[in-house]
C-alpha positions in Angstrom: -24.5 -7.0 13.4 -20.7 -7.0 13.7 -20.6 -9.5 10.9 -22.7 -8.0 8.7 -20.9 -4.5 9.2 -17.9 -5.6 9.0 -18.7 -7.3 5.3 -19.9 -4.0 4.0 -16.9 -2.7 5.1 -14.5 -5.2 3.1 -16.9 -5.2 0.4 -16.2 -1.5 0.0 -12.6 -1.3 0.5 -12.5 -3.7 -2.5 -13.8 -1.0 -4.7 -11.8 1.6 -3.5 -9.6 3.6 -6.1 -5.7 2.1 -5.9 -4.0 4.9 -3.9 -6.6 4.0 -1.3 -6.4 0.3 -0.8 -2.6 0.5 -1.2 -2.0 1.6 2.6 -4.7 -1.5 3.4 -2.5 -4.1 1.2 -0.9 -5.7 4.3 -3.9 -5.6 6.4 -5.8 -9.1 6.7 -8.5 -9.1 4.2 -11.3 -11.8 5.0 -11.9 -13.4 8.6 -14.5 -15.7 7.0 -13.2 -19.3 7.5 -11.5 -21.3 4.5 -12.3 -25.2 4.2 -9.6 -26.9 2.7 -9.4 -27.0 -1.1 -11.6 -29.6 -2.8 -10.0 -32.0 -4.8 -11.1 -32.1 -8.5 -11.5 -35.8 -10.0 -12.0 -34.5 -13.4 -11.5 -37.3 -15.8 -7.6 -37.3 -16.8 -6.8 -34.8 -13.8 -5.1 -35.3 -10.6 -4.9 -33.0 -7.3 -2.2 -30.6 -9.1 -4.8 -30.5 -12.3 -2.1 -32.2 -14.4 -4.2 -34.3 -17.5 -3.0 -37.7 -17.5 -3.2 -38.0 -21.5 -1.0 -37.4 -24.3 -0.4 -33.3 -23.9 0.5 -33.4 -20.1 4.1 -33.4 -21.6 3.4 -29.9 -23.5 3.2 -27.8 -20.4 1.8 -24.0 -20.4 1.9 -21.4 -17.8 -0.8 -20.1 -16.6 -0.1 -16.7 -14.5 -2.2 -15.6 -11.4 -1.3 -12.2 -10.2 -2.6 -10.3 -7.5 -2.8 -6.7 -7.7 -4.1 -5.3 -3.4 -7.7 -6.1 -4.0 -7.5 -7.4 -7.5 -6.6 -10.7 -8.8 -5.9 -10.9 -12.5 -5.1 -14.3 -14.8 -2.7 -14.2 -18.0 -1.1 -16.0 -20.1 2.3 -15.6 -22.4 1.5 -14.6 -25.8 2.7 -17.0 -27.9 0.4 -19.3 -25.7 -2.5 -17.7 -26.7 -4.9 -19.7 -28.9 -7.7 -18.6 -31.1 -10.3 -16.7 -30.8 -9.1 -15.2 -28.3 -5.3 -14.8 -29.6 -6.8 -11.8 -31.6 -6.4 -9.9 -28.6 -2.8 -10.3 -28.8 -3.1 -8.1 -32.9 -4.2 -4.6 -30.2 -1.3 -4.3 -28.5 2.1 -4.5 -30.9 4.9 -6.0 -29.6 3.1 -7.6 -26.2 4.7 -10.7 -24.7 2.5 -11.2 -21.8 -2.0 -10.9 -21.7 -3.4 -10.8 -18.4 -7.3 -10.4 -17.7 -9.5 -9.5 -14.8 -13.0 -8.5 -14.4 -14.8 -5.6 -12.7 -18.3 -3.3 -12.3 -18.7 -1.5 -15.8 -20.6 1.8 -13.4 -17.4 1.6 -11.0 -14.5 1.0 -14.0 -16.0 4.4 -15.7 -17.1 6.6 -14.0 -15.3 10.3 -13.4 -16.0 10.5 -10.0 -16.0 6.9 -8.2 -17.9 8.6 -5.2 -19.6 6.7 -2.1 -22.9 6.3 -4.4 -21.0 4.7 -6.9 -19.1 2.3 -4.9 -22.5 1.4 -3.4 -24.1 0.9 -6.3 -21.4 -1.4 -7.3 -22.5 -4.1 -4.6 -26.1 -4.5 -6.3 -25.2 -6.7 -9.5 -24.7 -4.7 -12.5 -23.2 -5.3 -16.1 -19.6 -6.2 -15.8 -15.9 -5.5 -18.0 -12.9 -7.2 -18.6 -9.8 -5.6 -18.5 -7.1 -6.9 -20.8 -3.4 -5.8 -19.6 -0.6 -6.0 -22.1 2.8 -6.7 -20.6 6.2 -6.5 -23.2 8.4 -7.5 -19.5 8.3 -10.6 -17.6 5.2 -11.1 -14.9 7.7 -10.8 -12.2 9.4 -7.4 -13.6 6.1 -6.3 -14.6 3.5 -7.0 -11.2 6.4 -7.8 -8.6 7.4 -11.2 -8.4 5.8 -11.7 -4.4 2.6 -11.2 -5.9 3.2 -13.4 -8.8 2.1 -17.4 -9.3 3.0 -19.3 -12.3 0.7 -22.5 -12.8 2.1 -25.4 -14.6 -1.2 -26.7 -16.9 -1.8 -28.5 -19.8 -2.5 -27.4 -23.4 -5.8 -28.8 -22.7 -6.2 -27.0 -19.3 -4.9 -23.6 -21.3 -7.5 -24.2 -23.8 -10.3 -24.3 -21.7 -9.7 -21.7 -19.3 -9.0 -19.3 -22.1 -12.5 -20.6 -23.7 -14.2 -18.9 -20.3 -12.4 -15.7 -20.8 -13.4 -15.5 -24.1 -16.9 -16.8 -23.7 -16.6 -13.6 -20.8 -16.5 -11.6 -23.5 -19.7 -10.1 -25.2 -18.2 -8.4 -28.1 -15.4 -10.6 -28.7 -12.1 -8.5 -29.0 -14.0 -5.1 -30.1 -12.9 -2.7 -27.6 -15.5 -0.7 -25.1 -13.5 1.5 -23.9 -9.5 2.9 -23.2 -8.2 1.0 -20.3 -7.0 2.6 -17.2 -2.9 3.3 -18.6 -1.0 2.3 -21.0 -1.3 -0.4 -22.7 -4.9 -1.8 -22.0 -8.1 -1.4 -22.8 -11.8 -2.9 -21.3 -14.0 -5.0 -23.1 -17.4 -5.1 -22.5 -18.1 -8.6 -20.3 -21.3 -10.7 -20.0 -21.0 -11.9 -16.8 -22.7 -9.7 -14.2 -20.5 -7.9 -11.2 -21.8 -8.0 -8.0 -20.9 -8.0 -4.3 -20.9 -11.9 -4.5 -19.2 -12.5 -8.0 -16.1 -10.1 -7.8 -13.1 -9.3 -9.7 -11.8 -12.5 -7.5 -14.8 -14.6 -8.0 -14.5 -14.3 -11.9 -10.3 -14.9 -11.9 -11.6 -18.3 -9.7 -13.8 -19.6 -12.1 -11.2 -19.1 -14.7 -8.8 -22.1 -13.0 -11.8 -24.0 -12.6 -12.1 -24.0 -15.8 -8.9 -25.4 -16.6 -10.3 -28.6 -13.9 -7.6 -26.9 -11.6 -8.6 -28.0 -7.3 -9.6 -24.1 -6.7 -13.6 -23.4 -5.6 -15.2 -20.5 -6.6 -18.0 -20.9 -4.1 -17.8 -17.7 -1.6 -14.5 -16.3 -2.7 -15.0 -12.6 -2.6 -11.9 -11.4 -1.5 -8.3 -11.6 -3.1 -7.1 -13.5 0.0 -9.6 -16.3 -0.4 -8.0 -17.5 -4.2 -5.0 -16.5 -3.0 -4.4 -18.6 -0.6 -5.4 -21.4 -3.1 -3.1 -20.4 -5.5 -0.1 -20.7 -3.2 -1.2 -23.6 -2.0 -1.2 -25.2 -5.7 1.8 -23.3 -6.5 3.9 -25.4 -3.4 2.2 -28.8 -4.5 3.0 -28.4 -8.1 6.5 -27.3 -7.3 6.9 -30.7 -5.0 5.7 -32.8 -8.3 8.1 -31.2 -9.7 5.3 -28.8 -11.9 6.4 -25.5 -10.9 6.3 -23.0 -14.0 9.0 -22.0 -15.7 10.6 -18.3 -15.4 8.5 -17.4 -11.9 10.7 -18.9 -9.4 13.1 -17.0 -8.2 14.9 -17.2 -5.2 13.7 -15.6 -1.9 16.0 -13.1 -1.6 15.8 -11.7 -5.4 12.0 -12.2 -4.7 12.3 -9.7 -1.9 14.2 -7.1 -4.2 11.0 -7.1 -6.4 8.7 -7.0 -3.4 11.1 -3.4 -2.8 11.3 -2.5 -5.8 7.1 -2.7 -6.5 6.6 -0.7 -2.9 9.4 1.8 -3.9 7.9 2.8 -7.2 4.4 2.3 -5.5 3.2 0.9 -8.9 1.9 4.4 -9.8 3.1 5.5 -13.3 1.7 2.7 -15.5 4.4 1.5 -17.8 3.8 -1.7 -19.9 6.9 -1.5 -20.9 9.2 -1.2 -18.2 8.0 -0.5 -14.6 5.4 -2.0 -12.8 1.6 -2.3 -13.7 -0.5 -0.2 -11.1 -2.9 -1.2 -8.8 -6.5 -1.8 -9.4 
């Protein structure tokens, strides 16, 4: 009965509006037990999801950010490939798009009231949020909660192929994002309390034939934790993306700097993107 409470209780909090789950940030998220992260023998693909053919010299970046609750998955611009590079034409002068999903009833609605975060948990038609950044990743999110995947063109390719096959409309938007400088487009996956905003972003670097399951991750802190853990193995292969390390002690001032503006006034162009 503990258990079960106790999941209803996370699964909630994961829902909550931003000012709410910003004074949980630093609590533990998920005591469910992690196995170790499979290894993916895609054909051409070793344990860092590096293609052994002729584009593994070509390297993109692949950005995993994670906002509290909220995991989100972008890419630079210029990186972008059609379709879903038409994206890029809504937001003039954007260097940086970034994606997550969510519940369409929770996303919209005036009053996100204990029925409606309830009803979230019962699958229900999903969105995509597309986030347009004209700063860095790091200036933009903070760069603690900022990863920077070294992939292939390939590996680009095909997780931007899921995102766009996320999207049921294509690039026509559904509605005005949350701030400045995005906007939701309606998604066909479905959102429920077992395929979250984090379950989605995880099926994106599968995608790509990256060693991150999908499989049970609810919570932000399950593909977290794979994402660092890919992060340190790339960076000892010498994979590590460009323009996301920094060194610990300017990664601190970032850390401040997010907490001290408390990622509340949603500038895409300068300050930091909010929670969500």
């Amino acid at each position: 009965m503990r258990g079960r409470s106790y999941l209803l209780t996370s699964l909630l909090i994961l829902l909550l509006p931003p000012y709410a789950r910003a004074a949980l940030d630093a609590v533990p998220q998920e005591s469910l037990s992690q196995d170790s992260v499979p290894r993916t023998d895609a054909a051409g693909a070793d344990a860092t999801g590096a293609d052994a053919g002729g584009d593994a010299a070509k390297s993109v970046v692949i950005y995993v950010v994670r906002r509290g609750w909220h995991m989100d998955i972008g890419f630079a611009a210029g990186d972008l490939q059609p379709p879903l590079k038409d994206v890029v034409g809504q937001f003039p002068g954007v260097r940086y798009l970034f994606f997550s999903f969510g519940d369409q009833r929770y996303l919209l609605a005036k009053d996100r009231n204990a029925p409606v975060l309830l009803a979230a948990l019962w699958p229900g038609r999903g969105m995509i949020l597309a986030t347009a950044v004209a700063s860095s990743p790091p200036d933009a999110f903070g760069a603690a909660h900022v990863v920077a995947l070294s992939v292939t063109q390939k590996q680009a390719r095909d997780t931007q192929a899921f995102v766009w096959h996320s999207l049921e409309n294509g690039v026509t938007p559904y509605a005005t994002g949350p701030y400045e400088g995005s906007v939701y487009l309606a998604a066909t996956p479905r959102y429920s309390a077992f395929h979250t905003c984090n379950t989605w972003a995880a099926e994106s670097l599968r995608a790509a034939a990256l060693p991150i399951h999908s499989a049970g991750v609810i919570f932000a802190g399950q593909l977290w934790r794979q994402v660092r853990r890919l992060e340190k193995k790339q960076s000892a292969d010498g994979l590590s993306g460009a323009g996301v390390q920094l060194l610990n002690g300017a990664a601190q001032l970032y850390h401040l700097a997010d907490q001290r503006q408390g990622g509340w006034v949603p500038s895409w162009h300068t300050t930091v993107v909010p929670l969500f």
